[in-house]
DRENTOR-674470 format. One line per 2 residues: number of its first residue (from 0); their letters; for each residue x negated, z negated, y of N, C-alpha, C, O, CB. Coordinates in Angstrom, 2 decimals. Each point is the difference from the previous one (the first is absolute). Glycine has a CB too. Layout:
NUM> a> X,Z,Y,X,Z,Y,X,Z,Y,X,Z,Y,X,Z,Y | ...
//
This chain:
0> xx> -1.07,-24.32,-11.38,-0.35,0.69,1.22,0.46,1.44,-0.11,-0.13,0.83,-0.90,-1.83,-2.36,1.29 | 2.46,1.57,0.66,0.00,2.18,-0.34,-0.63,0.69,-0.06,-1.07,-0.31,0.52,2.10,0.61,0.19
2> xx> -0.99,1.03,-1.29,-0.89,0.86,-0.38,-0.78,0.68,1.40,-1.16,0.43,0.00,2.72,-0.08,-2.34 | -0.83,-0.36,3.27,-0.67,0.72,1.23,-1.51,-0.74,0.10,-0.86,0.57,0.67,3.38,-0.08,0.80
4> xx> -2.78,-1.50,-2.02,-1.05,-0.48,0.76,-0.65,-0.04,-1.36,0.35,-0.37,-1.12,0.45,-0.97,3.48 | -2.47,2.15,-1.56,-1.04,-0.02,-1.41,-0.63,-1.25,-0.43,0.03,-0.96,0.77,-0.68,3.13,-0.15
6> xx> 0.16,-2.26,-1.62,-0.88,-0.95,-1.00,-0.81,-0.69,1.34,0.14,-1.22,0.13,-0.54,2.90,-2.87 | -0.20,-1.16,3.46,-0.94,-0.86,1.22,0.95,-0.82,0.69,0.17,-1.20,-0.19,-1.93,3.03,0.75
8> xx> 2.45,-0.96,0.37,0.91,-0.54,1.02,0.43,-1.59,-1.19,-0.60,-1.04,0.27,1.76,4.07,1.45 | -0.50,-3.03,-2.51,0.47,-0.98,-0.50,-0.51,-1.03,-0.36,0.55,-1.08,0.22,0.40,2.36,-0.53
10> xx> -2.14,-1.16,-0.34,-1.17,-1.06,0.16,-0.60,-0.44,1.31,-0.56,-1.08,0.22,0.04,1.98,-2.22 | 0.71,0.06,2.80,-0.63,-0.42,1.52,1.09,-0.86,0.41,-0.55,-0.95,0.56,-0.83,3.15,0.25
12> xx> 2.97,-2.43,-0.79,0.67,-0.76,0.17,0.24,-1.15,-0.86,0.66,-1.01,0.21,-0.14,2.71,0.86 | -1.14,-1.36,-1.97,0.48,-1.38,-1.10,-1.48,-0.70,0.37,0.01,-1.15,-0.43,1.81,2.30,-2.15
14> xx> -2.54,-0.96,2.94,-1.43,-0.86,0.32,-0.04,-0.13,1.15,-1.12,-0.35,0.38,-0.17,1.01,-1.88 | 2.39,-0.49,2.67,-0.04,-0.54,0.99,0.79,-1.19,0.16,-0.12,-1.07,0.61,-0.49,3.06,-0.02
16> xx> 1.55,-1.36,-1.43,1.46,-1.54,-0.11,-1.12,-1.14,-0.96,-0.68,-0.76,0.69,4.02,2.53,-1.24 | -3.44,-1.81,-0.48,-1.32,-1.07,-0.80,-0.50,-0.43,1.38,0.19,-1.06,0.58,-1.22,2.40,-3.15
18> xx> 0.23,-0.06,3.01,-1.12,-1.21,1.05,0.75,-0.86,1.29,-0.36,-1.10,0.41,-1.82,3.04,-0.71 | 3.38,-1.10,0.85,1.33,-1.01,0.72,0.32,-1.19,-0.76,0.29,-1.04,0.59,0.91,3.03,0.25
20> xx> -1.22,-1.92,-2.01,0.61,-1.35,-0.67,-1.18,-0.89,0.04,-0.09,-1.07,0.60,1.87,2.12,-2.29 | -2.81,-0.37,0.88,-0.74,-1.33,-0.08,-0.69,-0.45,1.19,-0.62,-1.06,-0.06,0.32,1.53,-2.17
22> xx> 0.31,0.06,3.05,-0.53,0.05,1.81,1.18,-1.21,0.71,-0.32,-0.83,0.85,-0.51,4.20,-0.57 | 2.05,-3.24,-0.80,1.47,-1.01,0.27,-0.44,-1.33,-0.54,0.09,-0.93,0.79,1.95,2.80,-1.18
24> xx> -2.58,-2.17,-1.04,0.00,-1.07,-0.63,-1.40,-0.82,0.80,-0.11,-1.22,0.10,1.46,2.40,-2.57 | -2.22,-0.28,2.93,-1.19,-0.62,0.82,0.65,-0.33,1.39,-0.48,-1.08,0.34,-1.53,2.52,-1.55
26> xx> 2.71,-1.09,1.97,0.71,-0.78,1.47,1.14,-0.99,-0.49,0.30,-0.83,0.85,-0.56,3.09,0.85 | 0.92,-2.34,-2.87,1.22,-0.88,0.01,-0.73,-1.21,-0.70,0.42,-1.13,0.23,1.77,2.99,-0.36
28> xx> -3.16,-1.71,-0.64,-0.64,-1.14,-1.11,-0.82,-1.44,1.11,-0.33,-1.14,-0.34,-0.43,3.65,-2.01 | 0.67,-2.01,3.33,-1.15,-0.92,0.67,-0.99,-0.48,0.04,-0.74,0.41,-0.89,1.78,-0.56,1.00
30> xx> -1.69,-0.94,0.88,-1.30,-0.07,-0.52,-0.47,-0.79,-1.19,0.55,-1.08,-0.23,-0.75,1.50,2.34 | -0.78,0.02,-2.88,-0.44,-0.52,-1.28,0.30,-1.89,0.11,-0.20,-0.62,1.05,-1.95,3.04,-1.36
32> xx> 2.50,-2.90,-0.61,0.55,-1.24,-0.21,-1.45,-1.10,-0.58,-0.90,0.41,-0.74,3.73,0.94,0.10 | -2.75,-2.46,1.09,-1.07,-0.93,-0.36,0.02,-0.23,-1.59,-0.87,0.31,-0.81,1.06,-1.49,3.22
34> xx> 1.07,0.54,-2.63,0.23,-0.30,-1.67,-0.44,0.88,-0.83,0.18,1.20,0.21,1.61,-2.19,0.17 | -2.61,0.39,-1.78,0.22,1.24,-0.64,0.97,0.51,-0.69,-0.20,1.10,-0.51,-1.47,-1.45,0.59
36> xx> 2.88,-0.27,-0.27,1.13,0.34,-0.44,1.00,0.57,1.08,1.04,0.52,-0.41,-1.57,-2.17,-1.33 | 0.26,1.59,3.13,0.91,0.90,0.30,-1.14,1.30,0.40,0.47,0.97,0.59,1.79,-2.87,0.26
38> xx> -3.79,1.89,-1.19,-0.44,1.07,0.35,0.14,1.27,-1.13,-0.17,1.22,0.03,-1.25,-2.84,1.49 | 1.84,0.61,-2.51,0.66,0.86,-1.40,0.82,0.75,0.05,-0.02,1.15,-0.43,-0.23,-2.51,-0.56
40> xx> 1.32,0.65,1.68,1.28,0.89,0.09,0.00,1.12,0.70,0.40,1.11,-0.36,0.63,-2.85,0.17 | -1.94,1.09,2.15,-0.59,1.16,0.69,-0.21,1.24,-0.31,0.45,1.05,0.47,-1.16,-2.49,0.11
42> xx> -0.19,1.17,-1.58,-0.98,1.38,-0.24,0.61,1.04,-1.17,-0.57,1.03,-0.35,-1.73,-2.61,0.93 | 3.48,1.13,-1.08,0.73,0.80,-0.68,1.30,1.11,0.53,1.18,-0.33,0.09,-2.08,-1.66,-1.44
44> xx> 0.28,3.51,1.71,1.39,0.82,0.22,0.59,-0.16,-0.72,-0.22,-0.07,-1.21,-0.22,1.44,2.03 | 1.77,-1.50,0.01,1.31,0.32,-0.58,0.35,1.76,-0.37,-0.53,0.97,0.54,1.26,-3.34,0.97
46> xx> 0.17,2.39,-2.43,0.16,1.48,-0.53,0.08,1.32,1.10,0.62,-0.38,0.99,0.69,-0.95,-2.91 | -1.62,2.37,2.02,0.06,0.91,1.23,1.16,-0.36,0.54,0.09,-0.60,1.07,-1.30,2.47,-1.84
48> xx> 2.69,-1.33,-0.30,1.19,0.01,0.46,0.49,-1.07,0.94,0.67,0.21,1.02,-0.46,0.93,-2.95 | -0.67,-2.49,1.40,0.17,-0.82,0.99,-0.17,0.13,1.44,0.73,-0.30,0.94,-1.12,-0.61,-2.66
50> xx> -0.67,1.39,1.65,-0.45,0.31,1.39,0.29,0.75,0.68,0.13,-0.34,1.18,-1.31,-0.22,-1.70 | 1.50,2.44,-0.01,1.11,0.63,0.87,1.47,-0.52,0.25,0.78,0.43,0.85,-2.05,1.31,-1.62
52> xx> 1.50,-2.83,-0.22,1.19,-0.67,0.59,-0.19,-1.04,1.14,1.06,-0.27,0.57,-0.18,0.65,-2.78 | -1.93,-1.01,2.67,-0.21,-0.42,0.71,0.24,0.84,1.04,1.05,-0.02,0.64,-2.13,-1.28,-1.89
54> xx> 0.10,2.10,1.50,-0.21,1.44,1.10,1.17,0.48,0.46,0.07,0.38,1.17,-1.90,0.49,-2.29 | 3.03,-0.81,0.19,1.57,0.55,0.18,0.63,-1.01,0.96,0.48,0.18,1.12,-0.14,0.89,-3.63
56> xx> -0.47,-2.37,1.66,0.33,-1.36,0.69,-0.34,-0.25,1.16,0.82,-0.22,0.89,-0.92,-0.53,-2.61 | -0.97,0.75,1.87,-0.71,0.37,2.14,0.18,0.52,0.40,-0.06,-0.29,1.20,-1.18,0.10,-0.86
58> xx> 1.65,1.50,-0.65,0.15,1.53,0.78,-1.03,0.52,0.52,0.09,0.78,0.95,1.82,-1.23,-0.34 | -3.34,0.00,-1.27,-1.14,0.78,0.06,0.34,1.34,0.61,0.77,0.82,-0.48,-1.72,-2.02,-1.48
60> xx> 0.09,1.35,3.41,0.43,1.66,-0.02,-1.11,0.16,-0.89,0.44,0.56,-1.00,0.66,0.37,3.48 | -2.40,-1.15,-2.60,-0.79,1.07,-1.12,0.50,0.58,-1.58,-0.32,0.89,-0.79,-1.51,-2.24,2.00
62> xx> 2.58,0.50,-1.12,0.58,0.17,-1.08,0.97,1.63,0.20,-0.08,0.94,-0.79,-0.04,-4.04,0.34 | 0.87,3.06,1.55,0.18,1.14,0.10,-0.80,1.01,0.38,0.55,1.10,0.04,0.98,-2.10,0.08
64> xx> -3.08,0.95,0.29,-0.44,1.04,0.11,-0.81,0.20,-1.04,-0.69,1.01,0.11,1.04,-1.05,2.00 | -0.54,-0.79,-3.40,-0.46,0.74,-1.45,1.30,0.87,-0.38,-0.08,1.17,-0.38,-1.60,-3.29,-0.64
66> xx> 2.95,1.37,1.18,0.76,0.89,-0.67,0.61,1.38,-0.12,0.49,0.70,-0.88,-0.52,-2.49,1.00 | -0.36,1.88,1.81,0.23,1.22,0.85,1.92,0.25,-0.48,0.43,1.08,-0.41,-3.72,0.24,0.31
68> xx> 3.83,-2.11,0.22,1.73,0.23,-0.39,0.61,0.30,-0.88,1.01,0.70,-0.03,-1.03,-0.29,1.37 | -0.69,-1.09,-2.40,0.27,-0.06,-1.60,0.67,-1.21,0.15,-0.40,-0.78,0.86,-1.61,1.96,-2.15
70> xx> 3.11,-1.50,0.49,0.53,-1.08,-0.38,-0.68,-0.86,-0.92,-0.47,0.43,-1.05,2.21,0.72,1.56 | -1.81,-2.43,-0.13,-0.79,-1.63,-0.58,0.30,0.40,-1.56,-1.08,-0.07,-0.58,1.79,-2.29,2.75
72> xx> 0.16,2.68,-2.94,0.08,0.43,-1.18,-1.30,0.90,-0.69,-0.58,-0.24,-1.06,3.08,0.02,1.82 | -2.80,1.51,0.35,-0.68,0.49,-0.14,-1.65,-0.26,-0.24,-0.80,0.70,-0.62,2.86,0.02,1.48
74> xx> -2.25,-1.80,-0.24,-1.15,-1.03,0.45,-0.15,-0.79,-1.22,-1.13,-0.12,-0.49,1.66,-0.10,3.06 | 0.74,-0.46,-3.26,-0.05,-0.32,-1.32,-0.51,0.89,-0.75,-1.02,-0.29,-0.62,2.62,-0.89,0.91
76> xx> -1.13,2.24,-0.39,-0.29,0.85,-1.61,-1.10,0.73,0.34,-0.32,0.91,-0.77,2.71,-0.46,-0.24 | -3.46,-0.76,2.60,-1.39,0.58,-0.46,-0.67,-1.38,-0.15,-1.22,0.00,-0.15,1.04,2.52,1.47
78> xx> 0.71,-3.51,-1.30,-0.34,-1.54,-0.69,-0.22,0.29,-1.60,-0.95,-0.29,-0.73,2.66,-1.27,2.54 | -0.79,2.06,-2.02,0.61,-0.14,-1.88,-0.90,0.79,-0.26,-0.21,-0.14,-1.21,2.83,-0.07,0.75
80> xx> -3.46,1.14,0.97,-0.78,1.43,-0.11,-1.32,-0.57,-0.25,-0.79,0.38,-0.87,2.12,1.28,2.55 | -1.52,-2.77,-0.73,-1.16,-0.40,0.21,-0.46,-1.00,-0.65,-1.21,-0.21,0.04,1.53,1.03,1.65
82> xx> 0.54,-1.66,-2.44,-0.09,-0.68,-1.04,-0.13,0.32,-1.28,-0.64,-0.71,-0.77,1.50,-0.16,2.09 | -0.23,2.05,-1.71,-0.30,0.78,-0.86,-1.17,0.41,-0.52,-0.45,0.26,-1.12,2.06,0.05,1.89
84> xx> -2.11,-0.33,0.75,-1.22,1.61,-0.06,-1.54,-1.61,-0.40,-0.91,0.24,-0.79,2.16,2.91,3.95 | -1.14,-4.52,-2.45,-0.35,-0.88,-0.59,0.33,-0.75,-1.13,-0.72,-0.97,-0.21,0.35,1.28,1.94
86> xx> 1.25,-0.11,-2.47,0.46,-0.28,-1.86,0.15,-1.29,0.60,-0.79,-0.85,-0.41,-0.67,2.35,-1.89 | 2.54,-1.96,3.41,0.41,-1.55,0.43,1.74,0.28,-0.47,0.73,0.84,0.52,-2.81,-1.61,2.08
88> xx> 2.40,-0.01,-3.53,1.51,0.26,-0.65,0.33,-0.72,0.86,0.68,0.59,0.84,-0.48,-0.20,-3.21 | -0.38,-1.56,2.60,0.91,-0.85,0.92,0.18,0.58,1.19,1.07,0.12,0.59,-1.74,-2.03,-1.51
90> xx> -0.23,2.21,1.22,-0.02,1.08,1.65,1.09,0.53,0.23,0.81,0.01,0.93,-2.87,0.85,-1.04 | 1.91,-0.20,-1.32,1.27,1.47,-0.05,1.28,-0.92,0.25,1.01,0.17,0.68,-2.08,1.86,-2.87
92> xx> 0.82,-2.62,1.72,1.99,-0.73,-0.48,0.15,-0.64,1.21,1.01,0.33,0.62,-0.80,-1.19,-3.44 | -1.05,-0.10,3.43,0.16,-0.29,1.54,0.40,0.93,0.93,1.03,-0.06,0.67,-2.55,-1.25,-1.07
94> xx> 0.52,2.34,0.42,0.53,1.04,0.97,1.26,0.65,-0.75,0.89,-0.17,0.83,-3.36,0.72,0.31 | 2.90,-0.08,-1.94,0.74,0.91,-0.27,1.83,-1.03,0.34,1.07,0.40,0.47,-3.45,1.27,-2.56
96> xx> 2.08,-2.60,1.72,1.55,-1.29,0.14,0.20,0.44,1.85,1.12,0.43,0.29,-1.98,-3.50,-2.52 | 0.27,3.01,2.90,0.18,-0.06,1.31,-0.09,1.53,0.62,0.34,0.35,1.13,-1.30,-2.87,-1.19
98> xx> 0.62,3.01,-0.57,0.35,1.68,0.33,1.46,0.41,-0.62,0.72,0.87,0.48,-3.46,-0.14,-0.68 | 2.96,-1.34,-0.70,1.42,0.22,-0.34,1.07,-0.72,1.09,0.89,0.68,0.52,-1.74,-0.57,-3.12
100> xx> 0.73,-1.27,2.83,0.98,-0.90,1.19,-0.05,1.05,1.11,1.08,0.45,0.36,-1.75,-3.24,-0.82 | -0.65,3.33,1.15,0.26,0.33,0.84,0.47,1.64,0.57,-0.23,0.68,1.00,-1.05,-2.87,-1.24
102> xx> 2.13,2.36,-1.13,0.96,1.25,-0.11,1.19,-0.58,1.36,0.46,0.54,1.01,-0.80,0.23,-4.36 | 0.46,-1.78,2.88,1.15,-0.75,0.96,-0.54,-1.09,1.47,-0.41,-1.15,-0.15,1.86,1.11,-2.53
104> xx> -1.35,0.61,3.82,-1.07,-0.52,1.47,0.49,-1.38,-0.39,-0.97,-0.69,0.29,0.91,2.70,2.14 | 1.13,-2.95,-2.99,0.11,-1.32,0.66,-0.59,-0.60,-1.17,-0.58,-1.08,0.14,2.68,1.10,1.54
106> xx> -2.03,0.63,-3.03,-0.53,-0.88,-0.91,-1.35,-0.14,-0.23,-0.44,-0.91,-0.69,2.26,1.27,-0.12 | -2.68,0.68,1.48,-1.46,0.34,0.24,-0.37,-1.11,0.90,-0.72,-0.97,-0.25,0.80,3.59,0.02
108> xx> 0.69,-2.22,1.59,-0.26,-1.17,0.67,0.35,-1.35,-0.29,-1.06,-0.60,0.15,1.08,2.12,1.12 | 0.82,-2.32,-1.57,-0.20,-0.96,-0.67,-0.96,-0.38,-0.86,-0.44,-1.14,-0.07,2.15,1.44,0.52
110> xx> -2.13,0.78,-1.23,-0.89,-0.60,-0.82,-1.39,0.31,0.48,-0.85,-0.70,-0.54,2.46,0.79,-1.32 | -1.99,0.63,2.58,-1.12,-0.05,1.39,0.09,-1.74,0.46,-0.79,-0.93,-0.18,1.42,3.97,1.41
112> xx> 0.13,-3.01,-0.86,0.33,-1.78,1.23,-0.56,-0.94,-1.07,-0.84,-0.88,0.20,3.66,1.11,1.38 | -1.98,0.23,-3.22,-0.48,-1.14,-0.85,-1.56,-0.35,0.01,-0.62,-1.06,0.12,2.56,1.74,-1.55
114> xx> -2.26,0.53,1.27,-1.86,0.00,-0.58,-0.39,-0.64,1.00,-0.83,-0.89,-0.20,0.16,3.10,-0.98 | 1.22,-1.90,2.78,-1.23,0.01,0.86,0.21,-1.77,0.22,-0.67,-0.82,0.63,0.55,3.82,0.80
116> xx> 1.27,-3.12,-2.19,-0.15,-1.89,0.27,-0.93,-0.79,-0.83,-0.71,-0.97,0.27,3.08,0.91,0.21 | -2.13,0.86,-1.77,-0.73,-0.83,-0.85,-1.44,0.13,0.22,-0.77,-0.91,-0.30,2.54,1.04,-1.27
118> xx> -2.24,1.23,2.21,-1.86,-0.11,-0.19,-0.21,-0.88,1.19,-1.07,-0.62,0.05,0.16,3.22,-1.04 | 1.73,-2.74,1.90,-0.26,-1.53,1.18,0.66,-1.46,-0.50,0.12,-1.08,0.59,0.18,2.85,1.65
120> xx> 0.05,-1.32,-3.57,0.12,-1.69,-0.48,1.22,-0.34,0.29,0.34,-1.08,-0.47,-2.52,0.29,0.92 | 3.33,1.61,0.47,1.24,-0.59,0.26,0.73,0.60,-0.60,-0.14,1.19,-0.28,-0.16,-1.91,2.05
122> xx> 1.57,-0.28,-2.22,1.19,0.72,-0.97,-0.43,-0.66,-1.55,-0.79,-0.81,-0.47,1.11,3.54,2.03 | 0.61,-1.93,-1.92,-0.13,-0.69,-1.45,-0.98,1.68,-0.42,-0.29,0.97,0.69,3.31,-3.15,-1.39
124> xx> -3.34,1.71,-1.14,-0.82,1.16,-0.37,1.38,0.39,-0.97,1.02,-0.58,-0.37,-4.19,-0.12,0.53 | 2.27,2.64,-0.40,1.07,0.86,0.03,0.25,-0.11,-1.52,-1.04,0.11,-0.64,0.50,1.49,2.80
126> xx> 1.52,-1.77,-2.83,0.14,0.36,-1.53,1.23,0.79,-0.25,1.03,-0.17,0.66,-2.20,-1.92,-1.35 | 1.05,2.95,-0.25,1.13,1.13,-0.13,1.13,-0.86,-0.94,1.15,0.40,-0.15,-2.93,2.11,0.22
128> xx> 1.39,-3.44,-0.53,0.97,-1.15,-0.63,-0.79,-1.12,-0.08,-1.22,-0.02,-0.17,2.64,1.42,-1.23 | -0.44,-2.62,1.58,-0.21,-1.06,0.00,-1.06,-0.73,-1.08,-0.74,-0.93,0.30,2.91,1.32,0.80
130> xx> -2.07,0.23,-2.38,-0.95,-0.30,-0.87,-1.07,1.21,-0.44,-0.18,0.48,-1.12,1.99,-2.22,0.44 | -2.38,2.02,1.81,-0.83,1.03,-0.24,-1.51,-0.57,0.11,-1.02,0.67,-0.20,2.87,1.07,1.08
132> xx> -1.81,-3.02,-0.54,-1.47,-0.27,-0.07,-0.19,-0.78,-1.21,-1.21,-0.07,-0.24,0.82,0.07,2.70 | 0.96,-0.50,-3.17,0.19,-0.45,-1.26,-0.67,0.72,-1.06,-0.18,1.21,0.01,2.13,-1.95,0.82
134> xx> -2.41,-0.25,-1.97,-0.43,1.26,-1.05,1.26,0.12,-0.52,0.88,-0.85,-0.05,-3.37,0.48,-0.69 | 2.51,1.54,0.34,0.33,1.21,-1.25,1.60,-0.90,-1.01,1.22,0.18,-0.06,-4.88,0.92,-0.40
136> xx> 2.82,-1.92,-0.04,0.98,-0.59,-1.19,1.37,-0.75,1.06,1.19,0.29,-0.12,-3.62,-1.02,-2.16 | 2.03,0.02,3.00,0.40,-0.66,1.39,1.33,0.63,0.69,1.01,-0.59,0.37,-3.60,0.15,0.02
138> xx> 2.23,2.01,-0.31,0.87,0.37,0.89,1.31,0.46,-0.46,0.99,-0.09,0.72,-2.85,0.51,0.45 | 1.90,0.16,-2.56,1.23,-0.08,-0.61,0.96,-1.11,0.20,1.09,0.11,0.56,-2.27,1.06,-1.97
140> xx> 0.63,-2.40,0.84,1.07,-0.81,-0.08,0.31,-0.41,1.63,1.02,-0.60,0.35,-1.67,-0.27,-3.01 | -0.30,1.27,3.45,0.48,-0.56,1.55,0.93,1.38,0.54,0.93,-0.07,0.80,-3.51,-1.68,-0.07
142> xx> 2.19,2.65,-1.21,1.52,1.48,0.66,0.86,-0.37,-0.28,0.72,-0.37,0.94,-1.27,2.36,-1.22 | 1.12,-2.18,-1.18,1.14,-0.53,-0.72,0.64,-1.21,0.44,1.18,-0.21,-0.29,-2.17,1.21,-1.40
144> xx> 0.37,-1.73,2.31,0.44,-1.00,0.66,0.42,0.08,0.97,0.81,-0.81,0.45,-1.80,0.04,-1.31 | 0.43,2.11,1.68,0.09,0.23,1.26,1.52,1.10,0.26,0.41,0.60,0.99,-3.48,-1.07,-0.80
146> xx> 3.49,0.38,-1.37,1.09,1.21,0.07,1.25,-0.83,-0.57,1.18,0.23,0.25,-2.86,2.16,-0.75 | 1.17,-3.38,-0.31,1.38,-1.33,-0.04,0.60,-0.33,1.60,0.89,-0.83,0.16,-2.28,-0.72,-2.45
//
């Protein structure tokens, strides 16, 4: 964030975008599910970042009026701030991957469109390589294969 803006102001925006996100995951999630296995899945947020990528993906105007004409990048890295400031590593690395894409508008957006398919279940799910959901020992010999 830049220096023009004090220690308040910045928390007052980074706790408005949080409460936009998780305020997003309560209108897109629907109503509570009978099963208890899909009330499982229900009741679990997805990561913030996801969700301002959602917000990008809709063209939320609220979204533009937390940001007041900061660029979606910007929105990321008081994500990365805010994960931090909760000791959530994964947070960080979620938000921070998608604040980097969206240095560039088409690759941001694309990968906005991606998220907002997958938290509605459509599309395929997102992996930064093909053997990334794999364990560990697994994925070596599947890159190497993947580069034959």
């Amino acid at each position: 964030m830049s220096a023009a803006y004090s220690e308040a102001e910045r928390r007052t925006l980074q706790q408005a975008l949080v409460d936009l996100c998780e305020a997003r995951w309560l209108e897109i999630r629907g109503p509570e599910p009978a099963t208890s296995l899909a009330h499982a899945l229900w009741s679990v947020t997805p990561p913030l970042a996801d969700l301002l990528a959602d917000l990008h993906a809709a063209g939320d105007e609220r979204l533009d009026g937390v940001l007041r004409g900061r660029k979606v990048a910007q929105g990321f890295a008081l994500l990365v701030m805010a994960e931090i400031e909760r000791g959530n590593a994964e947070g960080v690395r979620l938000a921070h991957e998608p604040m980097m894409l969206f240095d560039s508008p088409a690759a941001g957006t694309r990968y906005a469109e991606d998220v907002a398919a997958a938290l509605r279940g459509e599309g395929a799910a997102l992996h930064l390589h093909p053997h990334a959901s794999k364990p560990a020992l697994w994925r070596i010999p599947g890159a190497v294969i993947s580069i034959w």
